[in-house]
N, C-alpha and C positions, 0 to 999 in steps of 0.2 A: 504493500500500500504506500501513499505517497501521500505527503503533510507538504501545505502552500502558505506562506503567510501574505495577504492580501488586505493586512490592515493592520493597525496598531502594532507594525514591524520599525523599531527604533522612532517612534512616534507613541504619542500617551493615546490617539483617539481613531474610531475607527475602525474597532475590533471585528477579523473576517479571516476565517482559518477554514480551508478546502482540505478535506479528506477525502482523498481519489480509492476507493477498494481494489483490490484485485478482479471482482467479481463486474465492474464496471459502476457499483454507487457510487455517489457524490453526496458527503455528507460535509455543509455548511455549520463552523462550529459561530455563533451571532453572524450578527448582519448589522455592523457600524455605522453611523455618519462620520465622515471624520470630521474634525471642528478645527478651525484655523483661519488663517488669511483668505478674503472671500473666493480672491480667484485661484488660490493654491485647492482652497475647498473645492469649487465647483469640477476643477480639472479632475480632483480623486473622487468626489463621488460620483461623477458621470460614468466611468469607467469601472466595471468590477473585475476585469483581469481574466473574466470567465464567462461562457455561455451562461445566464442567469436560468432559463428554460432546462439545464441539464439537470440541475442540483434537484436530490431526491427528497432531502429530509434536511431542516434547519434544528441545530439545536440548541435553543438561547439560554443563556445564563441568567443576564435580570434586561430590569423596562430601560436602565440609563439607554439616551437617545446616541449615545458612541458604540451601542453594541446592537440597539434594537433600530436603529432609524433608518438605515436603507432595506430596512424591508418592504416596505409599502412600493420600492423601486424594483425589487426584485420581483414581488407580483408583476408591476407595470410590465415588465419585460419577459414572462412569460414561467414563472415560476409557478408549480402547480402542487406542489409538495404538500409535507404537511410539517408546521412550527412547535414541535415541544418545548413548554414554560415550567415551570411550578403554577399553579393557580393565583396568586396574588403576583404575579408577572405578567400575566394575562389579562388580567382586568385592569394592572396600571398601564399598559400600553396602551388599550380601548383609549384612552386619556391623552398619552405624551403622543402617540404618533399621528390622531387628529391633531393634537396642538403643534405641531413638525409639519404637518403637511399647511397647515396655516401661514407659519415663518417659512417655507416655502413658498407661498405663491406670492407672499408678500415681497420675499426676495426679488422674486423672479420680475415681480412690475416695476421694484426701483430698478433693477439692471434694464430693463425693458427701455425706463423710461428715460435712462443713461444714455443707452446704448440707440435710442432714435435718435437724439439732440447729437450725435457724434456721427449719423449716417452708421451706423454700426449696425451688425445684423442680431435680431431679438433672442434671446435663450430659451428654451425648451425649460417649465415648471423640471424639478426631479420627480413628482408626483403628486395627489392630488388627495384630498377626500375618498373617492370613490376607489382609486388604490388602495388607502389605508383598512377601506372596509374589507375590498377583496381580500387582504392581508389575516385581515382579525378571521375571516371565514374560515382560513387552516390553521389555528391557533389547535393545539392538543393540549389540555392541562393534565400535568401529573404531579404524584406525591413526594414529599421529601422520603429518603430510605426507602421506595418503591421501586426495587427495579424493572424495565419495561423493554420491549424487543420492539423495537421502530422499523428494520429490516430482517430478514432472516441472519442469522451469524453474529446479530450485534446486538449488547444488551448494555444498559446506559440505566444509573443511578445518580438521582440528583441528590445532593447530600448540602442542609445551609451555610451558606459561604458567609454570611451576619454582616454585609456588605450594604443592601436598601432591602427592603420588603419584599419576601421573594427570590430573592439573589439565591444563586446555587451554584457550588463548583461540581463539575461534569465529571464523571468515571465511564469508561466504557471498556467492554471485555468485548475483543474482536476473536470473530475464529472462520480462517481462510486457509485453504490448503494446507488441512491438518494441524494448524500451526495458531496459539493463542496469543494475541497481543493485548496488550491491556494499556490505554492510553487516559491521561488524566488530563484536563484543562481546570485551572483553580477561577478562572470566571475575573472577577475582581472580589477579592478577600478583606473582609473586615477587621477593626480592631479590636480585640479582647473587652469587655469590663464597660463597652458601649447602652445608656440609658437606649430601651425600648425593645431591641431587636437580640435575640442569641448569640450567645459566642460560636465561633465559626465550628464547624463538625471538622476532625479528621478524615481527609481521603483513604480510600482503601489501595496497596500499594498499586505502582505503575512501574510500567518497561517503560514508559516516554513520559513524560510533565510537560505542557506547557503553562509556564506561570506569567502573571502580570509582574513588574516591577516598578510601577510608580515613585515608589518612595524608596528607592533603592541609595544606600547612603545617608539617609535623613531618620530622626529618633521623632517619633511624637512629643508634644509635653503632655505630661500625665492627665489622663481625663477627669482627674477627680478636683481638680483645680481652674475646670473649664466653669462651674456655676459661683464661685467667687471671684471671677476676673468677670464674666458675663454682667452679674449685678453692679460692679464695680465702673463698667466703662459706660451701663445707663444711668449711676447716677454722678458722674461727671460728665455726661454731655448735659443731663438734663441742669445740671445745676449751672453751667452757663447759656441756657436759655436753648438748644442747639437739637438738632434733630437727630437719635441714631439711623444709619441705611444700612440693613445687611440684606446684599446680596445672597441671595441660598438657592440653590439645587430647589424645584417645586415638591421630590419625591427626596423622602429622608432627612435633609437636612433643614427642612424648615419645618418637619413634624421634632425633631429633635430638640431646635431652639426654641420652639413651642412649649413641649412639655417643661423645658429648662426652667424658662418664664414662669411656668403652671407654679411648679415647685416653689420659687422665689416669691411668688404673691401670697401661697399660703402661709409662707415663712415671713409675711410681711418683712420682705428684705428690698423690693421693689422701691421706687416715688409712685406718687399718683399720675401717671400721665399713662396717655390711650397708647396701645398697643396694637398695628395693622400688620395682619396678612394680606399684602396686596397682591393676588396669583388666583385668577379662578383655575388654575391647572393645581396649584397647591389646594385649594380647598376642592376640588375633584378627588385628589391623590391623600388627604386626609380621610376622606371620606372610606376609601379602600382601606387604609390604616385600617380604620374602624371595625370594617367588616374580615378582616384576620388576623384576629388574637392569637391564632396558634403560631403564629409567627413573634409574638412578643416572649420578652423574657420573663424571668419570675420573678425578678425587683418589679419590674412596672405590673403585673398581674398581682404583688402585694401591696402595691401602692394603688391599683383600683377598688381595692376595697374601701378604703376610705374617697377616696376621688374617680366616681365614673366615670367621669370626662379629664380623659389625662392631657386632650390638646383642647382644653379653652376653660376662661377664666374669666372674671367680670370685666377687666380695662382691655377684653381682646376682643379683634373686630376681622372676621375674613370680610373682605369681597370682593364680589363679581364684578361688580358696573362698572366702566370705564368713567362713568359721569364721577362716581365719588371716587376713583381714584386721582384724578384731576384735580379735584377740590382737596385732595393732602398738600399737596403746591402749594395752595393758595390759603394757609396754615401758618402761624409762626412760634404757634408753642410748642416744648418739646413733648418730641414723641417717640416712638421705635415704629419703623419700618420693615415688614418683611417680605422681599422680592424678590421676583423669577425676571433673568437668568443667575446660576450662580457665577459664572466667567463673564457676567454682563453685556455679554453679545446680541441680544435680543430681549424683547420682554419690557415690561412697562418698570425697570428698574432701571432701562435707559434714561426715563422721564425724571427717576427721583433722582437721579445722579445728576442730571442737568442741570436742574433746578436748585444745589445743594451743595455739591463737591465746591462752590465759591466760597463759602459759608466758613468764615472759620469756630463757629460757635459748633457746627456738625461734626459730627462721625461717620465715617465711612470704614463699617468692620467686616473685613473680608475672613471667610471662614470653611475655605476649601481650596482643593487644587485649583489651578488656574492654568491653560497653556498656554505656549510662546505665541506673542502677538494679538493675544486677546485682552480686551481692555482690562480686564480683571486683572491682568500682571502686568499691567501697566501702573495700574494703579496700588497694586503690591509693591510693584519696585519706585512707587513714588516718585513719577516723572515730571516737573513744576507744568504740563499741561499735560491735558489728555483731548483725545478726539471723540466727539458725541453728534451722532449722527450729521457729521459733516464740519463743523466748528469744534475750535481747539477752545478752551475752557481751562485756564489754572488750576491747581489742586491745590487747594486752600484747608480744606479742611483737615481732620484731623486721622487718620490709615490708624485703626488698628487691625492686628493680624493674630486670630487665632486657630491654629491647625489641633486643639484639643481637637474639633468637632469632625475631623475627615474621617470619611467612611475607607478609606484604605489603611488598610494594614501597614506600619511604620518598615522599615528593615529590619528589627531584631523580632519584630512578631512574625512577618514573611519566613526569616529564616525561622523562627520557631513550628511557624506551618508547614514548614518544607521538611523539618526537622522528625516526623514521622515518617519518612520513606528510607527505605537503606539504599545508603549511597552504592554498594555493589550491586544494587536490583535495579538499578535506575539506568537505563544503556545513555539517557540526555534528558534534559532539562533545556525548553525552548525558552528566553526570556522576551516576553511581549509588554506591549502597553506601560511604556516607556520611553522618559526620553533616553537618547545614550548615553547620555555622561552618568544616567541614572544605572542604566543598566550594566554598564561596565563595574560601578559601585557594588552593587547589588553580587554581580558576577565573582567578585574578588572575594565580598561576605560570604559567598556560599561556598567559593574552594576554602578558605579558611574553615566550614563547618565540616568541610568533607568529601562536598561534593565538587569532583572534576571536570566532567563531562557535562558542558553550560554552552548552551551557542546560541548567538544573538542574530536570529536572522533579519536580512534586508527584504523590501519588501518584494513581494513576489518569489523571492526562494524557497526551492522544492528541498525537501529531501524526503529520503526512501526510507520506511520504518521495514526493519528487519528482523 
């Protein structure tokens, strides 16, 4: 058989891994967007590297739009398969990839309307609504510890990865010309001791890994010191009049800082001021929250006994309406702000950013990864301006930066996750989803643990599993 890397190969986004069988399948391990510079973007997702129509069977990890978003493309182009999820992977897609095919077309009319003014020829949507449905139609939900036979010869266990709601890393046990392979994909791996969601399951061994390395080189700060820095930097903005903005992820990390918030008001450790989730895709993606508990951990199922509702409190306010998100602008007491995108590429967290980053009575607290050339790490690496939909704007206000809250796994917990496999049973270890300097980091952590056999492939490189 033969392993392709067709996405999040020495890049963090964009996750797309082609398993060619002997027997002639095509097994698609996610189906990525990648996210970056527009036109770098539009060049990689246009193109999947592969007949889209061949592939038999997808088998996705979780709903993040870097693993799950060019699927609705791969319909468009002829994909008839069918998409194994976990079930709360499956219903928060219903969600992110309408809200993706939206930021798609909406793309596609500012280039459009770029690209007439310049005599330039118009772009092609990557897809549509009516794709995203086709898509959701071959969705297959399955159980965690369920193993399930998607073709004949290959049996695949989703095991939780404690990554977002639904996350799973992938095992599969192949058997081809007498001969058993057993290959693992860790998906995107979470961190230990994380409020809401389980600590990640161990895989069952593998002849082949491929792993994500995000944070390859980099140490978390300890999570238990994420809700007294949290209460600490709302009540210095609020105390000089100033507004917090935290950009967040719609699915995980802004049910996270929610609940955080939850905690802090019953502890009366809060100020009085209003508290918005601005993201009808986070109160969509909340809502799913709600409906699977069996995905929560057992601190927050003993903390719902005293508190039913672990994402909302009296000074919290989601909403839908553009009308009243508009009217936070036009605002001047402090407040918290919670907005989609978390790399601030899209999403009505452009608006609060505009309206605010001059401010220097505001905060601006970034509180996840961010990739190269998105404004998010722009504004992590605190550049005196930044660019907001078209105008450059100073950064006035005030960056903080905290990575308590990332849903990835640091490098001593990756190497701790990798740390159940015996390094003489492991023939390689692919490193994905990653930048390089990360993954060469990463790569040196785990020959130091043990393990030798690490290769970082470029994108599109095959090799032959034996």
């Amino acid at each position: 058989m033969r392993l392709t890397f067709w996405g999040a190969a020495r890049t963090v986004t964009g996750s797309k891994h082609l398993l060619e069988l002997d027997n002639g399948k095509r097994i698609l391990l996610d189906c990525g967007l990648f996210q970056g510079r527009r036109s770098e973007s539009r060049e990689r997702n246009s193109d999947f590297g592969f007949d889209a129509a061949s592939i038999d069977i997808v088998l996705l990890s979780h709903a993040h739009i870097d693993h799950c978003g060019l699927l609705p493309k791969l319909w468009r182009e002829g994909f008839r398969g069918a998409v194994y999820s976990t079930h709360a992977t499956r219903d928060l897609c219903s969600y992110l990839l309408h809200d993706s095919a939206h930021i798609q077309e909406k793309d596609a009319e500012f280039v459009n309307k770029r690209n007439r003014k310049k005599g330039k020829p118009e772009i092609e949507v990557l897809y549509d609504h009516d794709d995203v449905d086709g898509i959701l139609g071959r969705f297959r939900s399955v159980s965690y510890d369920h193993p399930f036979k998607p073709t004949e010869g290959v049996e695949v266990e989703y095991r939780d990865a404690g990554h977002i709601l639904g996350s799973a890393s992938i095992h599969m046990t192949i058997i081809e010309n007498g001969r058993t392979t057993k290959l693992g994909f860790t998906g995107d791996i979470g961190s230990p001791n994380r409020p809401i969601l389980r600590d990640p399951q161990p895989m069952k061994p593998c002849d082949y890994l491929i792993s994500e390395s995000t944070y390859g080189g980099k140490t978390h700060e300890p999570p238990e010191e994420a809700k007294g820095k949290l209460a600490e930097i709302v009540k210095r903005t609020a105390s000089r009049g100033g507004k917090l903005i935290i950009p967040a992820f719609a699915v995980g990390r802004t049910q996270e800082i929610v609940h955080i918030l939850d905690q802090l008001e019953h502890e009366g450790a809060l100020p009085r001021i209003p508290v918005y989730v601005d993201s009808p895709l986070a109160v969509n993606a909340t809502n799913v929250f709600i409906a699977h508990p069996e995905c929560f951990d057992q601190e927050l199922r003993n903390y719902m006994r005293n508190d039913p509702e672990p994402f909302g409190f009296n000074k919290l306010n989601y909403i839908r309406k553009v009308e009243l998100s508009k009217e936070l602008n036009m605002h001047h007491e402090p407040m918290v702000i919670i907005s989609a995108s978390g790399m601030c590429e899209a999403g009505r967290i452009l608006h609060h950013l505009r309206n605010n980053i001059e401010d220097p009575r505001n905060t601006v607290m970034m509180v996840g990864y961010c990739a190269e050339h998105t404004l998010g790490k722009r504004i992590i690496d605190q550049h005196e301006e930044v660019r907001i939909f078209g105008q450059m704007h100073p950064l006035r206000c005030e960056v903080a930066v905290m990575n308590h809250y990332s849903a990835h796994a640091d490098e001593p917990g990756m190497v701790d996750f990798i740390s159940n496999f015996d390094p003489a049973e492991l023939k390689n270890i692919f490193l994905v989803h990653g930048d390089l300097k990360r993954q060469e980091k990463f790569k040196d952590a785990l020959s130091i643990a043990g393990y030798d056999r690490v290769a970082i492939p470029d994108h599109g490189q095959s090799f032959q599993l034996t």
